[in-house]
ROTIVO-488666 format. One record per residue (C-alpha): x, y, z. Coordinates in pm, 1 decimal, padded with zeros to 6 digits. Layout:
(kolti (X Y Z))
...
! end
This chain:
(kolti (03467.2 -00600.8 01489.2))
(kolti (03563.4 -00628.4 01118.4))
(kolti (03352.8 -00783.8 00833.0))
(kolti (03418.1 -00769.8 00484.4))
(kolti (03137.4 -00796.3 00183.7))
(kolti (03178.8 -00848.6 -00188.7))
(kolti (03028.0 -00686.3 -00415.7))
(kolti (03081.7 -00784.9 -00791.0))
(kolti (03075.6 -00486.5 -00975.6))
(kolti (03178.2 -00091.6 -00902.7))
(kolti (02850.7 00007.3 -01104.1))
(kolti (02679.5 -00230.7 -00799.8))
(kolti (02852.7 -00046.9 -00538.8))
(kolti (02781.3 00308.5 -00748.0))
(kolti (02415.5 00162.1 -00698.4))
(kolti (02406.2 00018.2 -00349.0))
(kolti (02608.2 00382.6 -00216.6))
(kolti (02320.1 00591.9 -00383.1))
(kolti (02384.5 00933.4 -00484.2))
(kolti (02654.6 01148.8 -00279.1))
(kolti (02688.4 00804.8 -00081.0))
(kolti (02356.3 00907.6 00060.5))
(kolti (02253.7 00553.3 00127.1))
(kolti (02586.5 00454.1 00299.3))
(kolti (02548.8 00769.6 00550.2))
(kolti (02184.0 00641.3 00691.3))
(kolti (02300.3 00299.0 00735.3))
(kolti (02633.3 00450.6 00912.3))
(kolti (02430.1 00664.7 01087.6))
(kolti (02119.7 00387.6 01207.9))
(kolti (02420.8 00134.5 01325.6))
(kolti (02707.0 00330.1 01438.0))
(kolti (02941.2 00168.3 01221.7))
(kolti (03230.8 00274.2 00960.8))
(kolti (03205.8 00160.0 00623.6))
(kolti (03455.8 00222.0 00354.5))
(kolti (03555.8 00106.2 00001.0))
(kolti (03792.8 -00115.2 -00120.4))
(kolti (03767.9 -00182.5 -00451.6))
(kolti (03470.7 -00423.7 -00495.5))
(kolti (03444.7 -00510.7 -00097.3))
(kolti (03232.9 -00329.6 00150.8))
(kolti (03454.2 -00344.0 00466.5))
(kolti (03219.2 -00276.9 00746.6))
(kolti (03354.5 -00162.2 01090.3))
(kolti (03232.7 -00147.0 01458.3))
(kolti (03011.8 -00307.2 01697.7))
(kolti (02975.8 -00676.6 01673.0))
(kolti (02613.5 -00639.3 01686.9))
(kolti (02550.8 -00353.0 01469.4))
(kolti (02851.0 -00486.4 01200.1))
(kolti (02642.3 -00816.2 01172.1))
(kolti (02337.4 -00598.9 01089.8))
(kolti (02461.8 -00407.4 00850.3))
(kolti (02610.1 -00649.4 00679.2))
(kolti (02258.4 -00798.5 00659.7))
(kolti (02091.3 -00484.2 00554.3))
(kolti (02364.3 -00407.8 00253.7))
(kolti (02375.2 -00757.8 00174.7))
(kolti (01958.9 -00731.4 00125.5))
(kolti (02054.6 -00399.6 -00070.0))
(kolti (02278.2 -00587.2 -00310.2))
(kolti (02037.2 -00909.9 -00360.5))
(kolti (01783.8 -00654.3 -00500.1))
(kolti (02018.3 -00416.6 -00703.2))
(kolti (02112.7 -00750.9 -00875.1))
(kolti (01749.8 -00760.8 -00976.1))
(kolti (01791.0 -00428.2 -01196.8))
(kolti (01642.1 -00214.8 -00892.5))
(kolti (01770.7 00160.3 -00828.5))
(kolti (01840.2 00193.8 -00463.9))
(kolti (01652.6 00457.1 -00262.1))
(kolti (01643.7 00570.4 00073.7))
(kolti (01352.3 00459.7 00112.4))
(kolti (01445.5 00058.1 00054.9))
(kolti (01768.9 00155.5 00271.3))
(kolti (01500.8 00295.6 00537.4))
(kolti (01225.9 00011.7 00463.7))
(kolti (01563.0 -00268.9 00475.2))
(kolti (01693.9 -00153.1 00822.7))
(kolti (01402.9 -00131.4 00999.0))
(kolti (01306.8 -00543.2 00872.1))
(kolti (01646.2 -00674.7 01007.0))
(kolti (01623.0 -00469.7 01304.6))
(kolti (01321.5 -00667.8 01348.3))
(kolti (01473.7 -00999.9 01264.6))
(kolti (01261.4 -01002.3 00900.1))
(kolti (01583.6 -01014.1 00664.6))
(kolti (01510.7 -01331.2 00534.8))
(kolti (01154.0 -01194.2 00379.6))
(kolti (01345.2 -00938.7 00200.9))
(kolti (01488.2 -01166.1 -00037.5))
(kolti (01147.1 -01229.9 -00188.2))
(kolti (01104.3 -00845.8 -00308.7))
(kolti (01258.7 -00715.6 -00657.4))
(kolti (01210.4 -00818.7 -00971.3))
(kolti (00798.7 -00856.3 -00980.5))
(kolti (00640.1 -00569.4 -01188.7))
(kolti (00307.1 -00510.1 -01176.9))
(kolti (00308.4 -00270.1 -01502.6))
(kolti (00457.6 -00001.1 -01690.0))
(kolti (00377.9 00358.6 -01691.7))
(kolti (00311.3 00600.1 -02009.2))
(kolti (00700.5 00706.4 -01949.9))
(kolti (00849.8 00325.4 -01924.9))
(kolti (00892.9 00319.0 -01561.0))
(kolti (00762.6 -00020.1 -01422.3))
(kolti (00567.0 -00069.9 -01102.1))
(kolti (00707.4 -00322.4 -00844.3))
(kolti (00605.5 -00375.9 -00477.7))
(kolti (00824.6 -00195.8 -00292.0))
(kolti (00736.0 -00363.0 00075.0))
(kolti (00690.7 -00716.2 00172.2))
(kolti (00313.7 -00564.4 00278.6))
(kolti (00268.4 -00447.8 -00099.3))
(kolti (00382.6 -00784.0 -00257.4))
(kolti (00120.0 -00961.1 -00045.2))
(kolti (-00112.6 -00724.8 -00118.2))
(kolti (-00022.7 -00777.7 -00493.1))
(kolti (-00069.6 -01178.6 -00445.1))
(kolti (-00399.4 -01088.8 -00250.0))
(kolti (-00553.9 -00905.7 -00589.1))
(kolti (-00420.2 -01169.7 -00797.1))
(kolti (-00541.2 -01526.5 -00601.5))
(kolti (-00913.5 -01351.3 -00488.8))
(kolti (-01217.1 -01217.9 -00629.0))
(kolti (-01287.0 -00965.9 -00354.6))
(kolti (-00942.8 -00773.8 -00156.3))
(kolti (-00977.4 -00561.3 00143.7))
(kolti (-00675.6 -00328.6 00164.1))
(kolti (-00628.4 -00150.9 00492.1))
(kolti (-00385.9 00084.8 00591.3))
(kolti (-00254.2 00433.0 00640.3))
(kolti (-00211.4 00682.0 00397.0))
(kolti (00130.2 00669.6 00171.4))
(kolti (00130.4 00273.9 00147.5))
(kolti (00076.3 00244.3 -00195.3))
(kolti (-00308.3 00106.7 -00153.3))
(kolti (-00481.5 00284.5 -00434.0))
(kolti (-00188.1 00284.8 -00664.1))
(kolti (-00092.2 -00051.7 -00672.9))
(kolti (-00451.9 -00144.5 -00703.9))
(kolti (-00514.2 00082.0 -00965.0))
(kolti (-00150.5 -00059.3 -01131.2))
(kolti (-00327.0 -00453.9 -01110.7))
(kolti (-00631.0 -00251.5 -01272.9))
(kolti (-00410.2 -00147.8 -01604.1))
(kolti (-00267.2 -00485.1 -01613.0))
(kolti (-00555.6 -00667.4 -01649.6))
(kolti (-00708.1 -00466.6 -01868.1))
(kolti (-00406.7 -00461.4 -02118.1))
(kolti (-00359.8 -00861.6 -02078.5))
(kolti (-00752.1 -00852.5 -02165.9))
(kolti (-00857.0 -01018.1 -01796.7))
(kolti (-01135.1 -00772.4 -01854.5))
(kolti (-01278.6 -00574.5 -02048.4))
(kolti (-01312.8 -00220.4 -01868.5))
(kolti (-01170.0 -00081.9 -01524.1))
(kolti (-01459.8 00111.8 -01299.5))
(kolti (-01289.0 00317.5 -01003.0))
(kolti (-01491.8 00516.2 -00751.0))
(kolti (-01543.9 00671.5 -00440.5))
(kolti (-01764.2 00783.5 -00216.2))
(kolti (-01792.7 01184.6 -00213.9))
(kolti (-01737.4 01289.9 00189.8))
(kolti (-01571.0 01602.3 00281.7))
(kolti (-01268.9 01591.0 00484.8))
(kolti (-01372.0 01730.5 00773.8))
(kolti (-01475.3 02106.8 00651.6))
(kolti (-01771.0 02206.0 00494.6))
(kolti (-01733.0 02304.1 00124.1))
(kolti (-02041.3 02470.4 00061.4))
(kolti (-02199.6 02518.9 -00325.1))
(kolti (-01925.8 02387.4 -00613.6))
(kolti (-02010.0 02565.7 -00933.6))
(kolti (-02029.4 02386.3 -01297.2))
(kolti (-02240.9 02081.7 -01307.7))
(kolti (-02289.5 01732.6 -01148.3))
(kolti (-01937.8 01579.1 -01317.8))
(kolti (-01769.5 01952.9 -01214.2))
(kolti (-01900.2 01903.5 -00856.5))
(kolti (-01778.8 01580.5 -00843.6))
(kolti (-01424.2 01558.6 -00991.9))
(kolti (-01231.3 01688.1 -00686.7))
(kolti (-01306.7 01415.2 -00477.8))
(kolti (-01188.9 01167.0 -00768.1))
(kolti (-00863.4 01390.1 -00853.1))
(kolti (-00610.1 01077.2 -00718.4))
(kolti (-00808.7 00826.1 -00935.8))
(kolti (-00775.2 01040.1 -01220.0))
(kolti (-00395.4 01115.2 -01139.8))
(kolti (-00283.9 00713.3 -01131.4))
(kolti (-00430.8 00637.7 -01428.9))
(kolti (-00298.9 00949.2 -01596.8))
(kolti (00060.2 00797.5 -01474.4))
(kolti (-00026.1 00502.0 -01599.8))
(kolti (-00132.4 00522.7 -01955.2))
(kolti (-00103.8 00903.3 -02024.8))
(kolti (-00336.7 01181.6 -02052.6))
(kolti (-00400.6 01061.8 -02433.3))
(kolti (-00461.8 00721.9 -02377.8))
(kolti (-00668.1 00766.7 -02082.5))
(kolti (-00927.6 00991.1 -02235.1))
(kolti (-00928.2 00777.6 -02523.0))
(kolti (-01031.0 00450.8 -02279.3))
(kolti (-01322.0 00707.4 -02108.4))
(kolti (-01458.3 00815.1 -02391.8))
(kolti (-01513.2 00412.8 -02526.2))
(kolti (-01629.6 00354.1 -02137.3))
(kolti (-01365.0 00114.4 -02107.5))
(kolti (-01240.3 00379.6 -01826.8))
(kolti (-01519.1 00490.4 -01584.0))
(kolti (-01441.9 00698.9 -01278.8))
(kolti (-01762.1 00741.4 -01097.7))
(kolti (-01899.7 00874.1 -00722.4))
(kolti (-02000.1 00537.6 -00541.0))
(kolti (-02373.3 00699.7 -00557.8))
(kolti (-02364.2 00606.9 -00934.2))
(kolti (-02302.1 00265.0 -00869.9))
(kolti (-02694.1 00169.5 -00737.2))
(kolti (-02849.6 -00091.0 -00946.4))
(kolti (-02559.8 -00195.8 -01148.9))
(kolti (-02401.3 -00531.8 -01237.0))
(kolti (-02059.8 -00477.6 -01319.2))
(kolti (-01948.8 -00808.4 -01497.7))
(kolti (-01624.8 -00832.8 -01709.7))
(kolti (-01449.6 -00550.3 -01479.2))
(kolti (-01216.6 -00445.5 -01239.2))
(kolti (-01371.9 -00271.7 -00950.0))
(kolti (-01168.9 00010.9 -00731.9))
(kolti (-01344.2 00126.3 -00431.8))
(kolti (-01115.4 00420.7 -00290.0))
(kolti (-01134.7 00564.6 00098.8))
(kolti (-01365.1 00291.4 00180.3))
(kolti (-01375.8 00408.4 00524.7))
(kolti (-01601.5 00681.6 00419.3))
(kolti (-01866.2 00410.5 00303.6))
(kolti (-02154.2 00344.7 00516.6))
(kolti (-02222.3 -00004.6 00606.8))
(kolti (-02560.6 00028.8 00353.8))
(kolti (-02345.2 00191.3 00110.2))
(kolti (-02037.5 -00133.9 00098.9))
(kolti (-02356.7 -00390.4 00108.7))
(kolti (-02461.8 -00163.2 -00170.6))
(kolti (-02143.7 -00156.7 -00345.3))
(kolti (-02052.2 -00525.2 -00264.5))
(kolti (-02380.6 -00692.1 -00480.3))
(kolti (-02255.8 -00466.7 -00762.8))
(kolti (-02005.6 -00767.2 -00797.0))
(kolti (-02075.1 -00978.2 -01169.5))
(kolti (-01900.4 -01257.7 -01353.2))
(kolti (-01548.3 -01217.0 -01448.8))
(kolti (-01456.2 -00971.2 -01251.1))
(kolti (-01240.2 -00829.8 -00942.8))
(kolti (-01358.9 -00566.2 -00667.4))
(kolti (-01048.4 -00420.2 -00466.1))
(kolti (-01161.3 -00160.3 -00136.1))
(kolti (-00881.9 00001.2 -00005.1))
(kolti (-00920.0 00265.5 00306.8))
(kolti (-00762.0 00392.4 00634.3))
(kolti (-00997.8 00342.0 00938.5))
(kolti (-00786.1 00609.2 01085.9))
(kolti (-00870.4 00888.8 00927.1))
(kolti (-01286.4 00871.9 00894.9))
(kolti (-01456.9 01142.1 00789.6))
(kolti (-01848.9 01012.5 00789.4))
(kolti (-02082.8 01194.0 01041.8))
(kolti (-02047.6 01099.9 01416.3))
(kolti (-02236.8 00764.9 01537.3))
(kolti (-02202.0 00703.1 01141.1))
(kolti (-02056.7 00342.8 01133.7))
(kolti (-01781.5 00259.0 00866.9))
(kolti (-01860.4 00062.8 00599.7))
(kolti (-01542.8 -00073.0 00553.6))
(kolti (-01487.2 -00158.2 00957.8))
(kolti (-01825.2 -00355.9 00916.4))
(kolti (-01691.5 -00520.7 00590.7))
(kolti (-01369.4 -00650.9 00785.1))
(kolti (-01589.2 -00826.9 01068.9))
(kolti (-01828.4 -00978.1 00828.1))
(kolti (-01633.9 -01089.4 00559.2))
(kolti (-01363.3 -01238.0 00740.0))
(kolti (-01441.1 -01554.7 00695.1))
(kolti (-01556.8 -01575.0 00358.8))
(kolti (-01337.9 -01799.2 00108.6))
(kolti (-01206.8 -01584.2 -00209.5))
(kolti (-01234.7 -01294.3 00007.3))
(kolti (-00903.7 -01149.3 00165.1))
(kolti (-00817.7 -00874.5 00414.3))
(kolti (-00442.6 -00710.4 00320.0))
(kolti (-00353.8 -00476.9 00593.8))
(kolti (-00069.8 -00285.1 00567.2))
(kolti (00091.6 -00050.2 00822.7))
(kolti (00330.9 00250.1 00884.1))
(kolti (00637.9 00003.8 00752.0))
(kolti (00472.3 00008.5 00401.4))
(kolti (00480.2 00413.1 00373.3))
(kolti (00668.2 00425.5 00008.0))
(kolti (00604.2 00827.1 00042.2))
(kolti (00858.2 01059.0 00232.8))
(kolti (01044.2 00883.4 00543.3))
(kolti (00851.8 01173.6 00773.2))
(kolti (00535.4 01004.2 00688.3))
(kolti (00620.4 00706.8 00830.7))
(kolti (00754.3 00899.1 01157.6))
(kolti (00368.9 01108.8 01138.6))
(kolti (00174.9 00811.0 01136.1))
(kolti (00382.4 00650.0 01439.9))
(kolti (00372.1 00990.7 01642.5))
(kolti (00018.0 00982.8 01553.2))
(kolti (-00085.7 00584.6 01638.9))
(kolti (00104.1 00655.7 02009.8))
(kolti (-00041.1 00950.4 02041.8))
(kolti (-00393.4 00807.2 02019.1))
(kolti (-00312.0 00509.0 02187.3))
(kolti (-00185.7 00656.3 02490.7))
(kolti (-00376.1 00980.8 02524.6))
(kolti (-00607.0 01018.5 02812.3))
(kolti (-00912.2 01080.9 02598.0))
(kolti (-00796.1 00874.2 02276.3))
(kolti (-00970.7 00914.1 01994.5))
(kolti (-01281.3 00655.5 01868.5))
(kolti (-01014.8 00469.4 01588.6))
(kolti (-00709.4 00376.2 01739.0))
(kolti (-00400.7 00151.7 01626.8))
(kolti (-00320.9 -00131.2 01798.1))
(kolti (-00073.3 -00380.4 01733.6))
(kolti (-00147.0 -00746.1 01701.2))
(kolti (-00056.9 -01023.8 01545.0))
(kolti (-00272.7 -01356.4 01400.0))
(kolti (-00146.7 -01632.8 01192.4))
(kolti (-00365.7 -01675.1 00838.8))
(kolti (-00413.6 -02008.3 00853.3))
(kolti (-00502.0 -02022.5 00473.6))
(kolti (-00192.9 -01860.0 00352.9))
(kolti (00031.7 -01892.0 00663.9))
(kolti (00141.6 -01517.1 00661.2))
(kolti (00116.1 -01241.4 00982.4))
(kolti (-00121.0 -00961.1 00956.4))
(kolti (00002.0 -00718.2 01162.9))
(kolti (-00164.0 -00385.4 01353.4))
(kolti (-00486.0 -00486.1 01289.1))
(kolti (-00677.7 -00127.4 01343.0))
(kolti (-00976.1 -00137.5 01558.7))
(kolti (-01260.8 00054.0 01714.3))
(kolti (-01253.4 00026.6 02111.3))
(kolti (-01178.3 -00323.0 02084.4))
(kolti (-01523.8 -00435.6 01936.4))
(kolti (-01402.5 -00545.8 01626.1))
(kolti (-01331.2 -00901.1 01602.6))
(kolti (-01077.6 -01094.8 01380.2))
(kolti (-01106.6 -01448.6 01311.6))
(kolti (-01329.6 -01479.7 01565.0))
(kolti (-01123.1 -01343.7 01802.9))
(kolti (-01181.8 -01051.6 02002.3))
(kolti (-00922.6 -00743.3 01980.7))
! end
């Protein structure tokens, strides 16, 4: 089979081919197909199948690049893998939406239909849950909303913090003092919003406490009104610690918890703060649960291929492991979207009331 697509201009096609046509190659390569150049037409060659889904997928390419984006392999990857699953028309909604801009002029955007819900989640709630594995963008577009509000003057300082957990070793005595000891484990807070507004800018903002990056331990006894509230790896919490953390909530303000209930690190028979948080807050109105999964990965394409090796690996394993990934899928009635690969802990956690 033959099929021919326009494309308007040769700087669109410069665009849409990426760089040594490396974009062309992994769409060639994904669908078995030939596709070649003539002048400002895409003619596409092979299967009849495979021709009518890459049509779909460069077509989805061009809709975007029309919206001033640069095409990367990743939105090539990201692209074929939604039409492959029949999700093409949900493409056309990405592009064009930036979050912010960074110290060096490069705006944020969702890059995933999971990140641009995730985006509208922040925006329409008080309270977002963000779940997901690592490389999805959950702390950085949260931390991007952050610098957004705080530069249209939605609030008046952003508060980030974590809880301090080691990763599985034991670290033994840090020298310096407390804020020495502590700075490690808050290194990726401190690295967004140094993307964000520069090194300059950002110590400026801490040292007028617009900018505070804190351990969660410092946030006991506080009301945080006027603020935006980041709570990173969440699923290091405790559950007293997130009821802890939760109350901190005050008037005009916005508390996002991101985490991956894949990878905890608390003590065993420790429960997760953040699992808890998921079954009890379901329900709650200006509360919403974003969960993102392995299609969202904006980092290296072998990331995504990790996580997947890793989720069947766990799910299929004769002794699996006490977190495992298991796909579902349940309608939210309120904003008539799928949440998909809900992550759960030997099937006792419950969503909307049903059982998983």
């Amino acid at each position: 089979m033959e099929q021919i697509v326009p494309i308007e201009s040769v700087e669109l096609i410069s665009n849409v081919f990426g760089n040594f046509d490396e974009n062309i190659k992994i769409i060639e390569q994904q669908f078995k197909v030939n596709i070649t150049n003539r002048e400002t037409d895409l003619k596409i060659t092979g299967g009849t199948e495979e021709v009518f889904n890459t049509a779909k997928v460069i077509e989805s390419l061009i809709s975007i690049a029309l919206k001033g984006e640069r095409i990367t392999t990743q939105n090539v990857n990201y692209f074929i893998s939604m039409v492959m699953d029949g999700n093409e028309e949900a493409l056309k909604e990405l592009g064009g939406d930036c979050i912010c801009v960074t110290a060096k002029g490069k705006p944020i955007k969702p890059k995933t239909i999971g990140q641009k819900n995730y985006v509208k989640a922040i925006a329409s709630n008080t309270i977002t849950l963000s779940v997901g594995p690592a490389g999805t963008g959950k702390t950085y577009v949260a931390v991007a909303m952050a610098v957004s509000a705080l530069r249209n003057k939605s609030v008046s300082r952003i508060i980030l913090t974590r809880p301090a957990v080691e990763a599985g070793e034991k670290l033994g005595f840090l020298p310096g003092d407390l804020q020495n000891k502590v700075d490690p484990y808050l290194r990726p807070l401190h690295d967004a919003l140094f993307d964000m507004l520069g090194v300059e800018t950002y110590q400026r903002y801490v040292e007028k406490q617009v900018i505070e990056v804190a351990p969660l331990a410092y946030m006991r006894g506080r009301t945080l009104d006027d603020s935006f509230i980041i709570l990173d790896e969440a699923q290091n919490t405790t559950y007293e610690q997130m009821k802890m953390f939760l109350t901190r909530l005050g008037f005009n303000s916005k508390i996002v918890i991101t985490g991956d209930i894949t990878q905890i690190d608390l003590p065993f028979g420790k429960k997760s703060g953040l699992k808890e948080a998921v079954r009890i807050l379901e329900n709650i109105p200006d509360i919403s649960i974003s969960v993102l999964t392995y299609k969202d990965v904006v980092r290296h394409v072998l990331v995504q291929k990790i996580i997947q090796a890793y989720e069947k690996a766990e799910t299929f394993s004769e002794k699996p492991s006490q977190y495992n990934v298991r796909s579902r899928y349940k309608k939210d009635e309120n904003k008539n979207e799928n949440i998909k690969n809900m992550y759960t802990a030997k099937g006792k956690m419950k969503f909307k009331g049903k059982k998983f």
